[in-house]
Structure formats: C-alpha cells, structure tokens
C-alpha positions in Angstrom: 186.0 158.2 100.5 189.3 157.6 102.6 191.1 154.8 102.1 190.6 153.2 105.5 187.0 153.2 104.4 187.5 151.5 100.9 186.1 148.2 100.3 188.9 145.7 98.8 188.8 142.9 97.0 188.5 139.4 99.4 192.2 137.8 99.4 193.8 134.5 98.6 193.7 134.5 103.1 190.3 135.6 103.4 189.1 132.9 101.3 191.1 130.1 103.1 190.0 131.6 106.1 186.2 131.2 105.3 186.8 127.4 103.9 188.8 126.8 106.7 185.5 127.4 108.7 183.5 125.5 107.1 185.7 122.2 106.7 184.6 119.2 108.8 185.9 118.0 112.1 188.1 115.1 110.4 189.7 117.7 108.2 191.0 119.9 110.9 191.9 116.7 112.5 193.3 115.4 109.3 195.9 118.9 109.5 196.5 118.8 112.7 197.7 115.2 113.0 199.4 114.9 109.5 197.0 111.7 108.5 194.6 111.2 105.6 190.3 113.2 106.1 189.9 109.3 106.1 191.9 108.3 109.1 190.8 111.1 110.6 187.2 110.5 110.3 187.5 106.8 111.6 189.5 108.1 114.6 186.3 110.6 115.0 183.5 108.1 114.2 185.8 105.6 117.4 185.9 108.4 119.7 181.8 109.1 119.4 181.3 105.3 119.6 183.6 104.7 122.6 181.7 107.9 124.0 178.0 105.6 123.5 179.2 102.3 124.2 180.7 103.9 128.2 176.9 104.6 128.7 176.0 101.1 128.0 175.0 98.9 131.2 174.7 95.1 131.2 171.6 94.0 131.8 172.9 90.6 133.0 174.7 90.1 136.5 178.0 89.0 136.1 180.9 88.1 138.0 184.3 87.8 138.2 185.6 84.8 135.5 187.1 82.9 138.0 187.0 80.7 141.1 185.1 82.1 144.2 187.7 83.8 146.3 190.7 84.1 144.4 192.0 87.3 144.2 193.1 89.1 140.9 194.2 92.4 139.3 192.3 94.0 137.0 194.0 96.4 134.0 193.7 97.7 130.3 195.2 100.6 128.7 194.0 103.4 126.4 195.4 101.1 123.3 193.8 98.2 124.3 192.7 96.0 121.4 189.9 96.8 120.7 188.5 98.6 123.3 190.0 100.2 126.6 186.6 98.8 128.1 188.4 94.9 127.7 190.0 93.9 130.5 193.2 92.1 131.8 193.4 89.6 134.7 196.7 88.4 136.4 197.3 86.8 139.8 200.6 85.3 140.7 201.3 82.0 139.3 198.7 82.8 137.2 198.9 80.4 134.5 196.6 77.2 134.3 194.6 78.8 136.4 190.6 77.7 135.5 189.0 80.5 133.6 184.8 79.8 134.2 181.5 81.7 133.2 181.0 85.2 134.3 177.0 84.0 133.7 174.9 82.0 132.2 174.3 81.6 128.6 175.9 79.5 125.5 178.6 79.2 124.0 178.8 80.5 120.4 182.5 80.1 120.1 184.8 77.5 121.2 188.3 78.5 119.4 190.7 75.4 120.8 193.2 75.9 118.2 194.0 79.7 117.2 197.6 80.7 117.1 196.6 84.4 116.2 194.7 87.5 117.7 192.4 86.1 120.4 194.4 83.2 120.3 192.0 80.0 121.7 189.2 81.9 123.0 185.1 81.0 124.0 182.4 83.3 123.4 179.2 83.4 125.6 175.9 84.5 124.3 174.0 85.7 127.1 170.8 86.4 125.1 169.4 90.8 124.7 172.3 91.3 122.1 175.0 90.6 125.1 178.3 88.7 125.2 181.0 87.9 127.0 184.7 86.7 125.4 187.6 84.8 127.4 191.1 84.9 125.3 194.4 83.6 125.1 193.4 80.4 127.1 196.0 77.9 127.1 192.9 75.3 126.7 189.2 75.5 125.8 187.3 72.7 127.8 183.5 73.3 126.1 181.7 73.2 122.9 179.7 75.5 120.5 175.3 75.5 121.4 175.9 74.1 124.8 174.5 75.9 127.7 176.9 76.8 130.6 175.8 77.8 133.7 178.0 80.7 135.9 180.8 79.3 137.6 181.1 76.5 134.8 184.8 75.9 134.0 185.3 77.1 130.1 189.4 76.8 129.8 192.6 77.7 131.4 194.2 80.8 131.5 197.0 81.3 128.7 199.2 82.9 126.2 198.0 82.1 123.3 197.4 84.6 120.4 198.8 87.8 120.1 199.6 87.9 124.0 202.8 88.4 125.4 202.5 86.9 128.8 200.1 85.1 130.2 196.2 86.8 131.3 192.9 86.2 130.4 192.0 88.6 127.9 188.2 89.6 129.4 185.0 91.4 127.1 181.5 92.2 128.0 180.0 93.4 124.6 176.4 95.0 123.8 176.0 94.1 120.1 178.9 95.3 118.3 180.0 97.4 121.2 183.0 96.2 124.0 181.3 97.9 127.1 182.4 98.8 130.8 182.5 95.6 132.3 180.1 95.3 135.5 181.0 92.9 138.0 178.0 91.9 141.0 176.4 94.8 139.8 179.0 97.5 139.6 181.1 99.2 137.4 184.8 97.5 137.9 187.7 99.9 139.2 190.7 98.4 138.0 192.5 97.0 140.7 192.6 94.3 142.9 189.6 92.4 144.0 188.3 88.9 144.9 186.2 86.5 142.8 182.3 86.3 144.4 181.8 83.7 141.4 180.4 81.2 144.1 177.3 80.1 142.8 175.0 77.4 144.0 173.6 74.5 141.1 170.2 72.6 142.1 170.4 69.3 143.2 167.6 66.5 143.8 168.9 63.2 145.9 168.5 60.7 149.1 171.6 62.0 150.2 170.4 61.5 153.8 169.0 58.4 154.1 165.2 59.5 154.7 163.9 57.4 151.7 162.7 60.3 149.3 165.1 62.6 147.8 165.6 66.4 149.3 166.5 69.1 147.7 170.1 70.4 147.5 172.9 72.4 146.2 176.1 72.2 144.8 178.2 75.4 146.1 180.7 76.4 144.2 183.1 77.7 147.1 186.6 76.8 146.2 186.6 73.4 148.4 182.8 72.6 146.9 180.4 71.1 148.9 176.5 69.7 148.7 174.7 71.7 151.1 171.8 69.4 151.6 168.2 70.2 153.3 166.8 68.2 156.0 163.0 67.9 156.7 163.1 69.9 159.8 165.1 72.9 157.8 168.2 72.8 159.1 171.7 72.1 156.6 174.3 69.2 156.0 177.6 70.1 154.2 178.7 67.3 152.4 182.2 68.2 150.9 183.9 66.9 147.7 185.2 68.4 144.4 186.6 71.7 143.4 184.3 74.9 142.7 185.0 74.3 138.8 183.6 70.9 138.9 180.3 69.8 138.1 177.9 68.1 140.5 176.9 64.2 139.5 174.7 61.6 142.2 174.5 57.8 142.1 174.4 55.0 144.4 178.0 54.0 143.2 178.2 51.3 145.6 174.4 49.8 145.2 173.3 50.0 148.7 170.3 52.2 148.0 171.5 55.5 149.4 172.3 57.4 146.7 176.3 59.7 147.3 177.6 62.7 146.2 180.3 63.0 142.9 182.2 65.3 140.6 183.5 65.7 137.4 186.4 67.3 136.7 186.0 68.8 132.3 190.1 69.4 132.7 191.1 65.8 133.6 187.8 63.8 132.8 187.9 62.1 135.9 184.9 61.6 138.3 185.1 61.8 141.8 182.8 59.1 143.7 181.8 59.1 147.5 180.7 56.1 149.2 181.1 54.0 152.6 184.8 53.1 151.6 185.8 56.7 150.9 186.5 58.3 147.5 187.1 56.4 144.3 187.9 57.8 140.7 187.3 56.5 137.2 188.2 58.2 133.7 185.9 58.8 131.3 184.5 61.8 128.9 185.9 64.0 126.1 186.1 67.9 125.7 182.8 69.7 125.9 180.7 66.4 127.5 178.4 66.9 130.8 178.1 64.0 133.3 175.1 62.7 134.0 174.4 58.9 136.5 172.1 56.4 136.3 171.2 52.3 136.8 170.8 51.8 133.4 170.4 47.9 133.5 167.9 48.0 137.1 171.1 45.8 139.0 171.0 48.3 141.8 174.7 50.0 140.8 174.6 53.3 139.1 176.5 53.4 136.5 178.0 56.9 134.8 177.3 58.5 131.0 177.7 61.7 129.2 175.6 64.2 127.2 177.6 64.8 124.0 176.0 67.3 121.6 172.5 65.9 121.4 173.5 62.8 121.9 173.4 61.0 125.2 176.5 58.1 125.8 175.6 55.6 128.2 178.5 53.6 129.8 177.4 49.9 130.8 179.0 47.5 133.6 181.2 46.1 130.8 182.1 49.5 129.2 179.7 49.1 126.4 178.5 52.8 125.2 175.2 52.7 124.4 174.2 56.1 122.3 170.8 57.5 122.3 169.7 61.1 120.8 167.2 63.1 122.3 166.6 67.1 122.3 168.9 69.7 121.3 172.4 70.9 121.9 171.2 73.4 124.4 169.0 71.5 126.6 170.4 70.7 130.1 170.8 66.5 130.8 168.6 65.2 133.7 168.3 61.3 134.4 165.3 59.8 136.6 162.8 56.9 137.1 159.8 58.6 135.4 157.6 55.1 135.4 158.8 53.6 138.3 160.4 50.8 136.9 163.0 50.1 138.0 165.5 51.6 135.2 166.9 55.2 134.8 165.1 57.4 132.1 166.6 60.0 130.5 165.2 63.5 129.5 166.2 67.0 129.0 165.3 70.2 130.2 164.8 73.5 127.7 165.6 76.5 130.0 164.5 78.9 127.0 160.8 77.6 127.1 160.7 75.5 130.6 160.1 72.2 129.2 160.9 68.9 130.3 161.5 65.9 127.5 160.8 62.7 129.5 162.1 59.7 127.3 160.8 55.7 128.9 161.6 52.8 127.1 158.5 50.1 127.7 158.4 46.3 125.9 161.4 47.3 124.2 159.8 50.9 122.8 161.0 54.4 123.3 157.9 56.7 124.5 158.5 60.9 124.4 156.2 63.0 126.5 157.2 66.8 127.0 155.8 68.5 130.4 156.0 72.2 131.1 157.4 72.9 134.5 158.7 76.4 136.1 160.1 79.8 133.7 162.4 80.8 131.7 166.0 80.8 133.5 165.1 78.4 135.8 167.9 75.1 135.7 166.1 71.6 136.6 166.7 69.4 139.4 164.8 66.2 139.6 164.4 63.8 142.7 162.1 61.1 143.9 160.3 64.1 146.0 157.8 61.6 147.9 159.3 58.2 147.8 157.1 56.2 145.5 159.8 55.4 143.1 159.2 57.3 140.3 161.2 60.5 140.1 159.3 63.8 140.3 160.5 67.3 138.2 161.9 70.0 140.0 162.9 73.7 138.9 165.4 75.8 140.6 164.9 79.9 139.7 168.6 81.1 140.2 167.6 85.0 141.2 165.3 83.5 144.1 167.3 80.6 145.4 163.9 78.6 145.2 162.6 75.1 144.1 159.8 74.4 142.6 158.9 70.2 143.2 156.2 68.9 140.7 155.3 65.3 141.5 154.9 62.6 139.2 152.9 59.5 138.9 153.6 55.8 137.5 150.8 57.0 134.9 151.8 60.3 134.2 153.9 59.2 131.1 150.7 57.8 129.6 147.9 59.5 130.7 149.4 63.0 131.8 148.3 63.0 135.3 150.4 65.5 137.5 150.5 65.7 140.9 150.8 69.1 143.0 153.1 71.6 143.3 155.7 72.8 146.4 157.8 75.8 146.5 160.3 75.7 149.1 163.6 78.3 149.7 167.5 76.9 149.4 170.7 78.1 148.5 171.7 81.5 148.0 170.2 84.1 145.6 172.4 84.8 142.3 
C-alpha cells in the first residue's frame, strides 16, 4: 500500500475539529465573543424571543398617549431597556406635558413615588394578556383597580427614574413580551407624528332646554367641547375644559336647565358653566372621579367624588357624606331612578353590563342591579322622556351608538322596564 493511501491515526485537530461541530450555538457564540456558554445562551434565548415577540400584533386599538393633535417624536435604540420595541416621546418644552391612556382598561400599577428604574410609572391592563406602561412621569394622577377610559389623563411627563432627560418612556406588552407598538391600527415608524387620541365620552343631559335629557358627547379635542344632539339631528358645540379633563353636568345655578362642567385630576378644580359665565371650586384628591348631583332635593346641584369604592358626597355646608357601593372598577353614574326628587347613585360594571341602582326610601337604602347593553360599552344616563326619573343609557365606543333604556317610578320595586332606542352620535373609536 503507498503511503498516500495509508490510513492514520485521527489527531489531537481532527478531534477538535469533530467536537467543534457538534458544540451548540451559545458555545461558538461563547468563543467568539469572549463571554461565559451562559451569557451566551441568554443573549441567544433574547434574540429568538425579540424574533417572536416582532410578530406579535395588539389586538386592542391604541393611540398615541397624549393630547389629540399634539405633535411628537417617536425613538428607541437597539439597547433600549428592555426592549428596542419601547418607545421614546419628546416634543419641545416637553415636560409637564399630560401623559393620558393609549385605551381603555385599568390600572394595575400606580408608582407615585419611585426614584429608580421606571421611575413613577402606571401600568394599564387592557384585558387578552395586553398592557400598556407610561414611565418617568414627573406625577401619577390615578389609582390601582380603577377603570380609565382612552384619552383619560394618567400623569405628567418626567424624569424620574433611571432617565436622563425628560420623555415618556412608552410599552405595549403581550404577556411577558414588550411588542411593536401599533398606533390607530399601524405599526409606528419612528418619527414624527400627531396625536389622533381625540376620543368622544357619552353624555346624558337637558343641556338644551327641551325638558328631557339628549344624548351627548364629551370630545376630547384639545379645546373640549359637549357636542350635543338636538331632536331634529342636527349638533350644538358647547365648549369648556381641556381634552384631559373629565366631563361632569349639574344645574349649578338651580334654574332647572342642567350646564356643562370639568374636572381637571392635575389641579382638582372643577370648571362650572352657567348664565353668569364660568365659576371654579376646589375639591378632590389623586385618583378620585367627579360625579354631580341635588343631593338634598333644594334644586342646586351640588358636586362629589367616587374614591375607591366609596362614593364622597359634598353638601351645601361642605359636610362629606360617604357611602360605599360596587367595586373599584365600576364607572360612577348619578340619577333620579324613583322620581323623587333626590339624586341616586349607582355604578355601571363594563366587564358584565350591569347597572347597580342604589334609592334611599323612609330613610332605607334599596339595591336593584339591571342589565343594560355589552361588554365595553361606558354608561350615560339621562331623564330620556321627561317624567323625572332618570332612564339608563349605554354608549358602545367602536359604533359611536347609544342605547336609551327607559325607566319607571316603579321599576326600582317591581322591575318594570320600559323600551329600548338605539340612536348614532359621536365618532367611532
């Protein structure tokens, strides 16, 4: 046999050769990076998760975190903590600026304190395993379980944290995952662009003098405005408030023609129309939603909060009068349900569509639950017919349309519900 066709012996480099083959992706990455297999297999296992979570799509329709029509440049970076998929917002003059839901949902965390990381941050559960995060706010303005609507003011934009300048610090998040974000239903280009967060809120009031209530919306334009309905169809604009306030009604002045109102969450102070002009009082705490009502039947509306569970009734002589009913979650509405006379209170559960109707008669608290619209929907009550008693109302925010239910002075007692109306306002979300 010639030597050329000898078989030898493998060598010390044909074995490392053949092992080398066989080693696992982390190892090679491991060599050629000079870090530990382990290191290296994290750094793999990031890269394949990064690779899943850019196929991920939002199921819910958000948009921008911020005011409608401001303007704001979007960025990240390929180290960005912890995802490049987070974003960063800046706009000149940029700080303080009101930081508000992308969408709907509730908040799971309300961080008003953190000096670290996130720094004061909120968290948004938006329910199918997605959430939203808003970091590095100078100041966090709501409270864990409550339900915020989009457009609802949640802070103002900071530094706070591991930040060096100020930004809102932005995350849309499938389970564990930070995801592209998706703003009025497309992928963002970093960039600049303009907030469409301008979303209309149900409203129920005589707002026009035609002795029942129509149905309204609060439009969360920059300068907000009511945009009421009349009977024949056609729209009045009633402005007052800022796009980051929230909507209240009363009949401030007792005349019997209910006026628009405001609350600002930064300041606490409402803003109250009526035949003199525009008049503000102080009163409210972090996290509290305003509701109105004549609580002692004199004919002056007088306002109150929802705090927690809890609702805090403000008298003539500034006497808070508490009363619990529902859960964190539920969504404050105030009417007449019996006809007396006196403003009721009750809560709406947009999880299972149910209204809590709480009447005080001879002194005794009575609780009757009534099943009204679908899941989503947000509540607007009004006086629909003019018999006195307030009716139920739903608004279903992807069909800009209200559902009236009327009420009867003996519905509280014996159930009895009138018919049903569906009628078109506002614009679709």
């Amino acid at each position: 046999m010639r030597r050329s066709e000898q078989r030898e012996a493998p060598s010390f480099w044909t074995h490392l050769t053949v092992a080398t083959a066989t080693v696992s992706l982390a190892a090679v990455t491991a060599l050629g990076l000079g870090i530990t297999q382990a290191e290296a297999g994290s750094s793999v296992a990031k890269t394949k998760a990064s690779a899943k979570a850019a196929t991920l799509v939002p199921t819910v329709n958000h948009q921008f975190p911020f005011v409608c029509g401001s303007s704001w440049t979007t960025s990240t970076r390929a180290n960005h903590s912890p995802s490049s998929y987070a974003v960063d917002f800046n706009a000149p003059n940029d700080a303080g600026q009101p930081v508000v839901a992308s969408a709907r949902g509730t908040v799971t965390k309300a961080d008003n304190s953190s000096t670290t990381g996130y720094g004061r941050h909120v968290v948004i559960n938006h329910g199918n395993g997605e959430t939203t995060l808003y970091a590095h706010l100078e100041k966090v303005f709501v409270t864990v379980g409550v339900t915020v609507d989009q457009g609802t003011l949640l802070g103002n934009l900071g530094t706070t944290g591991n930040s060096s300048g100020a930004h809102l610090h932005y995350e849309q998040k499938i389970g564990s995952s930070v995801v592209p974000a998706w703003f009025n239903g497309t992928r963002l280009t970093y960039g600049s662009a303009t907030s469409k967060n301008c979303a209309d809120v149900p409203v129920g009031a005589d707002l026009l003098e035609g002795g029942s209530a129509e149905i309204a919306v609060f439009r969360r334009n920059d300068e907000a405005s009511y945009v009421v309905r009349r009977n024949d169809g056609a729209s009045v604009s009633l402005a007052v408030g800022r796009g980051y306030h929230q909507p209240v009604v009363g009949d401030w002045d007792g005349d019997g023609q209910l006026d628009t109102g405001t609350y600002d969450p930064r300041t606490h102070l409402w803003t109250l129309a009526g035949e003199a002009g525009f008049r503000t009082i102080k009163s409210g705490a972090r996290g509290d939603r305003p509701v109105a009502g004549d609580w002692d039947a004199d004919g002056v509306w007088e306002t109150g909060v929802r705090r927690g569970s809890n609702f805090r009734l403000k008298g003539d002589t500034g006497k808070i009068t508490v009363v619990p009913l529902g859960d964190v979650d539920d969504l404050p509405v105030t009417g007449d349900w019996n006809g007396d006379g006196v403003t009721d209170l009750g809560v709406y559960d947009p999880a299972t569509s149910v209204f809590t109707l709480r009447t005080v008669v001879n002194g005794k608290a009575q609780i009757r639950t009534v099943a009204h619209g679908a899941a989503g929907d947000l509540p607007a009550v009004g006086d629909w017919n003019g018999d006195g008693v307030t009716d139920l109302g739903t608004w279903t925010p992807s069909l800009a349309s209200f559902s009236q239910r009327l009420l009867t002075a003996t519905s509280m007692s014996k159930g009895v519900l009138g018919r049903t109306t569906v009628v078109k306002w506002g614009k679709k979300r």
